[in-house]
C-alpha positions, 0 to 999 in steps of 0.5 A, spaced: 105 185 559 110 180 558 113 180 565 107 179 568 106 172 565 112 170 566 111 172 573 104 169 573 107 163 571 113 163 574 112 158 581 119 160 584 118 167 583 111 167 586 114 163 592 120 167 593 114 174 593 110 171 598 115 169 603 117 174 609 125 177 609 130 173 611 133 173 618 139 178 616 134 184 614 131 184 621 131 191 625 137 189 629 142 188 624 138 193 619 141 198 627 147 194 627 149 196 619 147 203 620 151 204 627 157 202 623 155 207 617 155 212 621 162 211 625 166 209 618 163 216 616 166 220 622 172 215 622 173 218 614 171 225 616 176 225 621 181 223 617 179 228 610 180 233 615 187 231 618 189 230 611 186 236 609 189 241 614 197 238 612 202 232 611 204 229 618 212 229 618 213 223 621 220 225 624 217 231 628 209 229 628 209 237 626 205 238 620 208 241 613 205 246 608 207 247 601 205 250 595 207 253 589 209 259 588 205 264 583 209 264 577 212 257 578 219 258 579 219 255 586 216 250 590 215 252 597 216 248 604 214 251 611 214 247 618 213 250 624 219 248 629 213 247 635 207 245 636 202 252 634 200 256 640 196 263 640 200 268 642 207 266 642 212 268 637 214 261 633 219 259 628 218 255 622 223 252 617 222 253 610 224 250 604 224 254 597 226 249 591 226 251 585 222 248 579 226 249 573 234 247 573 238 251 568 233 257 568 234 264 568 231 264 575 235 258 578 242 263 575 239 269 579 236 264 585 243 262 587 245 268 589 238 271 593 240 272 599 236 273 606 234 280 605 231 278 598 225 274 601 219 277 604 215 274 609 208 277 611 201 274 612 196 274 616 188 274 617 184 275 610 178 274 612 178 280 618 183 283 614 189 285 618 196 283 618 200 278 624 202 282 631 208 281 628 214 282 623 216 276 621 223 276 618 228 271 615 233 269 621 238 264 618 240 261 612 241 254 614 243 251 607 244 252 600 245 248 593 244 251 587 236 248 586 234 249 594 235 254 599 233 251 606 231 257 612 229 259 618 223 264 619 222 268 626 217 271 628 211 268 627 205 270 631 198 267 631 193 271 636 186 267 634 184 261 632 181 261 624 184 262 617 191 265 616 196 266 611 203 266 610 207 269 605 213 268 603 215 274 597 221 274 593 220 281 590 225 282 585 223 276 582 215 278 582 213 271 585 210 270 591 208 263 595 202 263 599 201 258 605 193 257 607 193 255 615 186 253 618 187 254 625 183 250 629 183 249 637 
């Protein structure tokens, strides 16, 4: 009641009530707004997805995944050698870093080897493992909180979601790479 009364005595109010628009609400810039609406949103989609999917290294243009391991001992650091192509057996570079200096894992981290890291993987969604068998090549270098390497053997047969595992069994600790493998 009291908003009807100042609106009934309020001239300006009436007024601005009665009065069409203004010029700018039209169809056409109404259009024009909803146009660029719609292309930021496809622009921010686009790039969610890019982001979501891996870290650009900004030397290589190759994407990166990392990850922690199961019972955070080591952080993870994987990037293939070359762009990703189905069947062809690929090399990545990773990287394990330990996540607590001066611990019981760091002293027994320091004297792993390339036979006691396990990569496996696969498609989990079809349920089966990669063609191939991928090992640890080479130990490229080592200091006592990281351990850089080359996996061999690496093959993706299909477009889709994969997983690279990379065990340390004599630990009990494993890390796990999601790959949405898109063409």
């Amino acid at each position: 009641m009291l908003v009807n009364s100042i609106v009934r005595n309020n001239v300006g109010v009436r007024n601005l009530l009665k009065t069409s628009p203004p010029p700018e609400w039209s169809t056409h810039y109404q259009l024009r707004r909803f146009v660029l609406f719609l292309l930021l949103n496809i622009l921010f989609g686009v790039l969610a997805v890019k982001v979501s999917a891996g870290e650009q290294d900004p030397h290589q243009g190759l994407q990166h995944y990392q990850t922690l391991s199961s019972q955070g001992h080591f952080r993870l650091q994987l990037q293939p050698k070359s762009s990703i192509e189905l069947n062809t057996v690929h090399s990545w570079q990773a990287r394990i870093i330990v996540q607590q200096p001066g611990s019981a894992f760091a002293h027994r981290f320091s004297q792993l080897t390339a036979a006691d890291i396990q990569i496996s993987g696969g498609m989990p969604g079809h349920e089966h493992g990669f063609p191939t068998q991928p090992v640890v090549s080479k130990i490229i270098n080592r200091s006592p909180t990281q351990l850089d390497f080359l996996v061999a053997g690496i093959k993706f047969q299909m477009w889709g979601q994969w997983v690279i595992r990379v065990n340390l069994a004599a630990e009990k600790d494993v890390a796990e790479i999601n790959l949405n493998l898109l063409p």
